[in-house]
Residue frames as a rotation matrix with the C-alpha (Angstrom) as fourth column:
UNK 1
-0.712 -0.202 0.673 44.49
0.702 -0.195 0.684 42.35
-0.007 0.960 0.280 78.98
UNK 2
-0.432 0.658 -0.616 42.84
0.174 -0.610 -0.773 45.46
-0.885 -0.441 0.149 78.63
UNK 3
-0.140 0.518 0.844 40.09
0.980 0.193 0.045 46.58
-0.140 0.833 -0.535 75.70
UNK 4
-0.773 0.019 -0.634 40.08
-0.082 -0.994 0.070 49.84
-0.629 0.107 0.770 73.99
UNK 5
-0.308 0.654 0.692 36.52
0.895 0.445 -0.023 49.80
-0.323 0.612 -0.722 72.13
UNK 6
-0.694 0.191 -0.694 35.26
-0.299 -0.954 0.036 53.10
-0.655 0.232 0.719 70.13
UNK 7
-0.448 0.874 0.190 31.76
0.605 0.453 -0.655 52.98
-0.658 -0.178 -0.731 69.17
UNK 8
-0.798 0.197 -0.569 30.39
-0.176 -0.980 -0.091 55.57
-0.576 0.028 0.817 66.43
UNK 9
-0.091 0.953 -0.290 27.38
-0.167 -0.302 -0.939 56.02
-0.982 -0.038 0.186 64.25
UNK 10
-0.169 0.068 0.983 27.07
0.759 0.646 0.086 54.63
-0.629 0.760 -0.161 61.19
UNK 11
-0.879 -0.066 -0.472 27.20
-0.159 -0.893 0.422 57.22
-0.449 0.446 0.774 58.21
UNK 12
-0.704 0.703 -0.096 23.57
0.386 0.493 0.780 57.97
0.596 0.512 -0.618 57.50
UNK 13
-0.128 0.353 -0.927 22.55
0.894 0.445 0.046 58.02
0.429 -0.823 -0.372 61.10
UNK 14
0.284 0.052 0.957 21.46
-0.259 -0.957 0.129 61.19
0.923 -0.284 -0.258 62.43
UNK 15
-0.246 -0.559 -0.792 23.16
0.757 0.399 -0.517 62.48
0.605 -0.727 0.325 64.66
UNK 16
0.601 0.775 0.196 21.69
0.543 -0.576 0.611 64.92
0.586 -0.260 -0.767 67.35
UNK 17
0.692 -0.497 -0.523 24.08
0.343 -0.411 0.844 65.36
-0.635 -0.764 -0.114 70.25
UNK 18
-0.611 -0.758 0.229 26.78
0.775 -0.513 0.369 66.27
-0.162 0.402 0.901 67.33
UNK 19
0.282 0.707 0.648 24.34
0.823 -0.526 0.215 68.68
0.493 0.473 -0.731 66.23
UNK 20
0.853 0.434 -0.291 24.15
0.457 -0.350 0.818 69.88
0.253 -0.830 -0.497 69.44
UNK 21
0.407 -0.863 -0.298 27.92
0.566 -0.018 0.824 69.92
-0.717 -0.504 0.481 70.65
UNK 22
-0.378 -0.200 0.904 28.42
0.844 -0.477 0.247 71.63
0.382 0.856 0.349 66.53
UNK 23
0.403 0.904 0.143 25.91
0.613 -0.382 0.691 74.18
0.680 -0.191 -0.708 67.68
UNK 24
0.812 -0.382 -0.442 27.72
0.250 -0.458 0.853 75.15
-0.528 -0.803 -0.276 71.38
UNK 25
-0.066 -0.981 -0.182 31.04
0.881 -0.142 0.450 74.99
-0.468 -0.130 0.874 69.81
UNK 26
-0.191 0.124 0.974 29.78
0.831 -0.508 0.228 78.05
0.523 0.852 -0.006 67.03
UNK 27
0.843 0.530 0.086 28.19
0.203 -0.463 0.863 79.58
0.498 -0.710 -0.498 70.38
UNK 28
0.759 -0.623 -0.189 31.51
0.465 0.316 0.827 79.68
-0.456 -0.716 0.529 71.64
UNK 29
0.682 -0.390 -0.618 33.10
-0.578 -0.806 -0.129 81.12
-0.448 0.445 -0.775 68.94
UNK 30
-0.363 -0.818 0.446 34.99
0.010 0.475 0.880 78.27
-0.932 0.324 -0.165 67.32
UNK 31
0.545 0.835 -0.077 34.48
-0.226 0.058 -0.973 78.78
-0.808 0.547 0.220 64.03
UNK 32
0.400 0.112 -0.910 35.17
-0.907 0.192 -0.375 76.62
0.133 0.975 0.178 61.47
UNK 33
-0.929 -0.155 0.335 33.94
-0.182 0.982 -0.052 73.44
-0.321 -0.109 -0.941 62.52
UNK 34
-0.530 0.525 -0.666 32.03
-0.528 0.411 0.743 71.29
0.664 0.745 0.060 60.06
UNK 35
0.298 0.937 -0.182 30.22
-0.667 0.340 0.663 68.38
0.683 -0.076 0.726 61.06
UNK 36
-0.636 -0.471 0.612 30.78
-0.769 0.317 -0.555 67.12
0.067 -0.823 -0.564 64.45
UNK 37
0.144 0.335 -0.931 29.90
-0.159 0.937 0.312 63.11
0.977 0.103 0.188 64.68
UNK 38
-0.294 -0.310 0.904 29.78
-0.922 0.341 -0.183 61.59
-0.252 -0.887 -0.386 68.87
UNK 39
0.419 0.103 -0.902 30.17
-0.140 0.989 0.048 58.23
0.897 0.106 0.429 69.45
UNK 40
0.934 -0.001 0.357 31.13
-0.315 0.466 0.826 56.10
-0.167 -0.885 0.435 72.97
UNK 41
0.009 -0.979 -0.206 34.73
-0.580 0.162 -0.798 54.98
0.814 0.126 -0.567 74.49
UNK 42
0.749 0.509 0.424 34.73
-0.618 0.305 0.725 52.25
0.240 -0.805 0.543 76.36
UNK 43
-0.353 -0.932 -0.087 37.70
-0.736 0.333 -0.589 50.56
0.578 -0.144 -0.803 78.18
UNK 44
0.790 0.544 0.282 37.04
-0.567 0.473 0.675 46.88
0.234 -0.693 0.682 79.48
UNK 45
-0.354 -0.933 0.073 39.89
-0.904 0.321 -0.282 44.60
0.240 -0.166 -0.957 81.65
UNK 46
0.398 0.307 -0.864 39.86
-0.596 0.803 0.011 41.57
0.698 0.511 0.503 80.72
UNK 47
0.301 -0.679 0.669 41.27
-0.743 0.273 0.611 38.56
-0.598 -0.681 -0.422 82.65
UNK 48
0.896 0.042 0.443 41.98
0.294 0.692 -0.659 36.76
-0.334 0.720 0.608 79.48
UNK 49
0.187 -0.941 -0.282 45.33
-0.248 -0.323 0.913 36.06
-0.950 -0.101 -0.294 78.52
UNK 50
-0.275 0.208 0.939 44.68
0.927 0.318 0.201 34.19
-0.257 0.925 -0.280 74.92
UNK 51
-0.780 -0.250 -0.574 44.91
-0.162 -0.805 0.571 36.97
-0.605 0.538 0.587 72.67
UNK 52
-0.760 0.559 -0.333 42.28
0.141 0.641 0.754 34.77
0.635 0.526 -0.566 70.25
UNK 53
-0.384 0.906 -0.180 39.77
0.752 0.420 0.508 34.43
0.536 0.059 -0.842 72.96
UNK 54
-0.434 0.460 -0.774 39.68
0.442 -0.640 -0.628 38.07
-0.785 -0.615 0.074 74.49
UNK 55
-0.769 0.255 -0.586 38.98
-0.390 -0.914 0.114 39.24
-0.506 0.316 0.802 70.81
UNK 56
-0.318 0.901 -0.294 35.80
0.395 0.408 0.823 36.41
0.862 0.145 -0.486 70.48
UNK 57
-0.157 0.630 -0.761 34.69
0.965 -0.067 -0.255 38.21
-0.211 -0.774 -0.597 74.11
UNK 58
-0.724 -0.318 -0.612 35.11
0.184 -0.944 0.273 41.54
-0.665 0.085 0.742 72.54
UNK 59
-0.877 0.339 -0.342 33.51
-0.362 0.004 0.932 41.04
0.317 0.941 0.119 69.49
UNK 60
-0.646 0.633 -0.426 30.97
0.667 0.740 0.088 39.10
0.371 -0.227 -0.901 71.73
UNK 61
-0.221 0.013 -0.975 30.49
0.660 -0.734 -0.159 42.33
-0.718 -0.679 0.154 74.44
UNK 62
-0.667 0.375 -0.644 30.07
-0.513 -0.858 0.032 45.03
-0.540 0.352 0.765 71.55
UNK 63
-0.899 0.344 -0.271 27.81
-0.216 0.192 0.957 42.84
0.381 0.919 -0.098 69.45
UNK 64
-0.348 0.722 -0.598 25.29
0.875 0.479 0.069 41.41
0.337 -0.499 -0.798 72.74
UNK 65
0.586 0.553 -0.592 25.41
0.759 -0.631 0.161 45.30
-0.285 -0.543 -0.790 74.31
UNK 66
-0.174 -0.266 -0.948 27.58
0.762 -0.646 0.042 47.33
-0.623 -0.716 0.315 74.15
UNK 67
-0.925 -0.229 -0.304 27.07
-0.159 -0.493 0.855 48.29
-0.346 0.840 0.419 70.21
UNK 68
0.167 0.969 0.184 23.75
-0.242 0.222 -0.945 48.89
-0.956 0.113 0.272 68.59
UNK 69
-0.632 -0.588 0.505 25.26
0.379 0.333 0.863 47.06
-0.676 0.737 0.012 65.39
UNK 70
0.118 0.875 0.470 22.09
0.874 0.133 -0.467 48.46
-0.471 0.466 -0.749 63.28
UNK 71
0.885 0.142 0.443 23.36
0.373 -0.785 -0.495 52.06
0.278 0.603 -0.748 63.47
UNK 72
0.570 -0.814 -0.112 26.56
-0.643 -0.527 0.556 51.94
-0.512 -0.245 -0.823 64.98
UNK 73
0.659 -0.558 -0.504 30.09
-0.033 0.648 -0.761 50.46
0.751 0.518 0.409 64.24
UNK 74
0.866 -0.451 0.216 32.74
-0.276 -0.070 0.959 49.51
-0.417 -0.890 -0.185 66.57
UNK 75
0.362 -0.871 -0.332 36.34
-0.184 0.283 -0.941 49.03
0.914 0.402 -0.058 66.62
UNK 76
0.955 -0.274 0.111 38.66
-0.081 0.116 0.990 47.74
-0.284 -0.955 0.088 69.48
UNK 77
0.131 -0.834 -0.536 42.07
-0.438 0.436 -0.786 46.92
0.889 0.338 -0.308 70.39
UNK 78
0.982 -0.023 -0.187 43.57
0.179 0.424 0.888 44.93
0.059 -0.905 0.421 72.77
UNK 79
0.329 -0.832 0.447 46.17
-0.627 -0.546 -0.555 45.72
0.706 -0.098 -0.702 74.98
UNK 80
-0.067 -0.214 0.975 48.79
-0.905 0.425 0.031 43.36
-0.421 -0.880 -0.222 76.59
UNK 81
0.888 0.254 0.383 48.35
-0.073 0.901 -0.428 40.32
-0.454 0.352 0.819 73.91
C-alpha cells in the first residue's frame, strides 16, 4: 500500500521560500502570480495491507516526524486499500 502525504504551512505561518520562489518567478517574467505557499510531498510504501492500520501508521509517521503539527498541516491518501 502506498502513501501519498502533502505537508503545507498552516495559514498564518510565514512563509519564506514562497517568498522567495514568488520573487524568481516575477524575475522571470511571470506575471501575475499572487502569493506562492511551499509545502513537502512525501510518498511512503507501506507493507500494510489493513487499510485501518496503514492510516493509524500514517497519521502516526506525519504526527512523530514527518509534520511539524504546530505550523504545518498534512493530508494523505492511501493507495491500494
Amino acid at each position: 500500500m502506498k502513501a501519498r502525504i502533502k505537508i503545507t504551512l498552516k495559514n498564518g505561518v510565514l512563509d519564506p521560500q514562497g517568498k522567495a520562489i514568488a520573487h524568481a518567478l516575477d524575475a522571470l517574467g511571470f506575471d501575475g502570480v499572487g502569493d506562492v505557499r511551499q509545502g513537502k510531498y512525501i510518498e511512503v510504501e507501506l507493507d500494510e495491507t489493513d487499510p485501518a492500520a496503514a492510516e493509524d501508521t500514517v497519521k502516526r509517521m506525519c504526527e512523530q516526524l514527518l509534520a511539524n503539527t504546530v505550523i504545518e498541516n498534512y493530508a494523505y491518501e492511501l493507495e491500494g486499500s
